[in-house]
C-alpha positions in Angstrom: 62.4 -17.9 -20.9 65.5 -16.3 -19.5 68.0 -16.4 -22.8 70.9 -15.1 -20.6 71.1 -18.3 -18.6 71.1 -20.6 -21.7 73.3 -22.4 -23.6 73.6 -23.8 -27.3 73.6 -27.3 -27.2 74.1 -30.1 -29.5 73.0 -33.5 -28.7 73.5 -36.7 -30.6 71.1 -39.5 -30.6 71.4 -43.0 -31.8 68.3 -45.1 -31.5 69.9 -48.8 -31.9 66.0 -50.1 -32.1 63.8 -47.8 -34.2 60.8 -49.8 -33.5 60.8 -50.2 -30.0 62.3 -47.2 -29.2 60.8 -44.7 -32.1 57.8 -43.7 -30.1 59.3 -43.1 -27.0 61.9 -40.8 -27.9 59.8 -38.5 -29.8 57.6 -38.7 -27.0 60.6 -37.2 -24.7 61.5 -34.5 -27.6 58.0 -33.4 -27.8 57.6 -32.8 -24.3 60.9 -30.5 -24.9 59.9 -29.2 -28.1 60.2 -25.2 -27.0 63.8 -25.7 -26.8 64.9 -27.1 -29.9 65.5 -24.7 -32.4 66.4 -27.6 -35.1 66.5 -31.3 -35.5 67.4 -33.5 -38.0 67.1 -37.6 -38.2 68.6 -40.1 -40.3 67.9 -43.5 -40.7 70.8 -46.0 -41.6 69.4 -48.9 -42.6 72.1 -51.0 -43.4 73.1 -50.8 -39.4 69.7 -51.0 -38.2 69.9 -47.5 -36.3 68.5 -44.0 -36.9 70.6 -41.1 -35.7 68.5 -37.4 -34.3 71.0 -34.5 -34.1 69.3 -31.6 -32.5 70.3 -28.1 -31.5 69.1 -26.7 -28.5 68.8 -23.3 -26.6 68.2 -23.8 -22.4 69.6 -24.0 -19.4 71.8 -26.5 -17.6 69.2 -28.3 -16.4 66.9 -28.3 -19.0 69.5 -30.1 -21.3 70.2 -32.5 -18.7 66.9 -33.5 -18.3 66.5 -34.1 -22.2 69.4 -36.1 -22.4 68.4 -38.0 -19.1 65.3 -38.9 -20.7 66.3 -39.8 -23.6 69.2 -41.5 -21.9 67.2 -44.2 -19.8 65.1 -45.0 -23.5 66.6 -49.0 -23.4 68.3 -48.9 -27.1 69.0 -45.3 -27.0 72.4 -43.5 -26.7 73.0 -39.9 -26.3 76.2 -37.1 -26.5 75.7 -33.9 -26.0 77.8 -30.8 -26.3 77.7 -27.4 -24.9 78.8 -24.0 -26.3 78.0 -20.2 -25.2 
């Protein structure tokens, strides 16, 4: 891994179906697992919803490609912001 071409990232996820959804989206983040340096989940019951806020270290690319994936997940929104 080439650390001078990445960037920190953090990306928001809200999962607006846990059920359906669940399963695929940790699918996505374990395929990207080597460039998340933390994550943290919450579900909010009341709303129906969980909410994943991870932190990143990649490239460009490599965090468009997460949040791609984890885009097209039906019941699945996703921010993400860049710094460094």
């Amino acid at each position: 891994m080439n650390t001078t071409q990445n960037r920190i990232a953090v990306i928001g996820v809200v999962v607006m179906r846990r059920s359906d959804a669940a399963r695929r989206v940790n699918a996505v983040l374990s395929e990207h697992g080597e460039r998340i340096v933390g994550r943290m989940g919450v579900p909010y019951r009341e709303r129906e919803l969980s909410v994943i806020a991870l932190i990143v270290d990649a490239t460009t690319d490599e965090i468009g490609a997460l949040t791609g994936k984890l885009g097209n997940i039906e019941g699945v929104k996703v921010k993400a912001a860049m710094a460094l």
